[in-house]
C-alpha positions as CSV (number, residue, x, y, z in Angstrom):
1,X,0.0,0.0,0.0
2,X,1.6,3.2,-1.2
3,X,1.3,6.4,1.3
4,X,1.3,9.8,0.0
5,X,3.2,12.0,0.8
6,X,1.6,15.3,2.0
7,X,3.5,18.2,1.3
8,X,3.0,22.4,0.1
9,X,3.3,22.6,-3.1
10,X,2.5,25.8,-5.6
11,X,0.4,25.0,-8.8
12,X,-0.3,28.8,-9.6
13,X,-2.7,29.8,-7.2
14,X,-0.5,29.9,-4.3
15,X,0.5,27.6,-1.4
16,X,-1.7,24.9,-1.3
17,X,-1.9,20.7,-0.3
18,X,-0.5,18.5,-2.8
19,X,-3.1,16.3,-1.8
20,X,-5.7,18.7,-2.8
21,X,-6.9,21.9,-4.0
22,X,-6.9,23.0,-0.7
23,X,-4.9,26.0,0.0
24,X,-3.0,27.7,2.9
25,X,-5.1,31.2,2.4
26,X,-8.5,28.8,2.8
27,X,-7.6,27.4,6.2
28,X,-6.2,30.8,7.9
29,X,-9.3,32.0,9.7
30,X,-9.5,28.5,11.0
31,X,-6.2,29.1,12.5
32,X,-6.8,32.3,13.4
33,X,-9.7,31.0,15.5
34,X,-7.7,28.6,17.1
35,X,-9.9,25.9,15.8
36,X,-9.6,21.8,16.5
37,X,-8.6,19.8,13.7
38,X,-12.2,18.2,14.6
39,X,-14.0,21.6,13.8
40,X,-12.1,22.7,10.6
41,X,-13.2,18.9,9.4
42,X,-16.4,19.1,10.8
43,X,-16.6,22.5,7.5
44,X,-14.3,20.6,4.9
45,X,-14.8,16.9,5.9
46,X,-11.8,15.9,3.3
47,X,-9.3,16.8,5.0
48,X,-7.6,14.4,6.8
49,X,-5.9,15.4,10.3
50,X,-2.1,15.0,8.7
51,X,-3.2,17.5,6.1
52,X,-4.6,20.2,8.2
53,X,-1.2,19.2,10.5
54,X,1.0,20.1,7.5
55,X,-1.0,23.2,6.4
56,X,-1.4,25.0,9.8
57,X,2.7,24.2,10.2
58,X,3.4,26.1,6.8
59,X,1.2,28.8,7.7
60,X,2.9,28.9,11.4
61,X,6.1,29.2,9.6
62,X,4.7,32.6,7.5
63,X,1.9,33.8,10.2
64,X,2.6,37.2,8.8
65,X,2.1,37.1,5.3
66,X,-0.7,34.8,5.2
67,X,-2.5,37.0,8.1
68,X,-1.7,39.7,5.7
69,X,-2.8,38.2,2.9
70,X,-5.8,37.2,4.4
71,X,-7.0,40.4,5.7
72,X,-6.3,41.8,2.1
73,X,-9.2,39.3,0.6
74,X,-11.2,40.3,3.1
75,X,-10.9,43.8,2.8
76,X,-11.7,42.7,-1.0
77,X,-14.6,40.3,-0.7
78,X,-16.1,43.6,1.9
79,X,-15.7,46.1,-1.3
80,X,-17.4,43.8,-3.7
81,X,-20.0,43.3,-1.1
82,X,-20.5,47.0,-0.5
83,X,-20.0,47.9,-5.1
84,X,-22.9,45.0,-5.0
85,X,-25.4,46.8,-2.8
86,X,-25.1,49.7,-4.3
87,X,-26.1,48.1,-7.3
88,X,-29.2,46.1,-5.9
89,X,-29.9,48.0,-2.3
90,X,-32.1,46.1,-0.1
91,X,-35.7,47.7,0.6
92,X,-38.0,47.2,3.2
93,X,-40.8,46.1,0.6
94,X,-42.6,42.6,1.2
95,X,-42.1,40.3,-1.1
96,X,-45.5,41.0,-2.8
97,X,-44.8,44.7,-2.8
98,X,-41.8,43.9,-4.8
99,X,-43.7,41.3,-7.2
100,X,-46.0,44.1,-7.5
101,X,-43.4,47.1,-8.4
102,X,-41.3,45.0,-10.8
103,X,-45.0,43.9,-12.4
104,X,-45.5,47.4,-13.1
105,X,-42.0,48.1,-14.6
106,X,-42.2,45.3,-17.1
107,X,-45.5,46.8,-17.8
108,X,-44.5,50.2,-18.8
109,X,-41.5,48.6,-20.3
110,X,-44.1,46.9,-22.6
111,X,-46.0,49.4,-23.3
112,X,-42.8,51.7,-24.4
113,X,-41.8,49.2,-26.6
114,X,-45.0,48.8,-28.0
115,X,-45.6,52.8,-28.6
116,X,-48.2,53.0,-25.8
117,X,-47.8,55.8,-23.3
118,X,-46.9,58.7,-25.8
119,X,-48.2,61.8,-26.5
120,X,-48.9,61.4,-30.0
C-alpha cells in the first residue's frame, strides 16, 4: 500500500496541499480562531488530520504574510459586497410589494416598446 506524501506545493494559485486543491489562504481564519482539527473537518470533511497538520505548520512558519494576505481578501470580498449593494440596495418592501413594483416596470417597459404611453 503506497502512502502519499503530504506536502506544500504551488500550482499557480499559491500555497496549497499537494493532496488537494486545498490552500493555505483557505484554512487561515480556521487558525486564526484557534480551531480543533475536529472543527475545521467538521466544515471541509476531506481533510484528513495530517493534512490540516501540514497546512497549519506552513502557515505557522509565515503567520505574517498569510495573516496579511488574508486580511487583504477580506478587505476585498467587503468592497465587492458593498459595489454590490449599491447596485441592488435592499428595501424594506414585502415580497409582494416587490412582485408588485417590478410587475408594473415590465409593464410600462411593454407598453414603451409597443408605442403605448406617448403623447402622439
Amino acid at each position: 500500500m503506497k502512502t502519499e506524501i503530504i506536502e506544500i506545493i504551488d500550482r499557480g494559485r499559491g500555497p496549497e496541499l499537494s493532496t488537494c486543491r486545498i490552500t493555505v489562504l483557505d484554512l487561515v481564519r480556521y487558525f486564526q480562531k484557534g480551531s480543533s482539527s475536529g472543527e475545521i473537518r467538521r466544515w471541509i470533511p476531506t481533510l484528513s488530520d495530517g493534512e490540516i497538520a501540514v497546512v497549519e505548520q506552513f502557515y505557522l512558519e509565515h503567520k505574517a504574510e498569510f495573516d496579511e494576505k488574508d486580511r487583504c481578501a477580506r478587505e476585498r470580498r467587503a468592497e465587492q459586497i458593498r459595489l454590490q449593494r449599491q447596485k441592488f440596495p435592499e428595501t424594506n418592501e414585502t415580497p409582494e410589494e416587490t412582485k408588485a413594483r417590478l410587475r408594473r416596470l415590465l409593464d410600462q417597459r411593454r407598453q414603451e416598446q409597443n408605442g403605448e404611453g406617448h403623447p402622439g
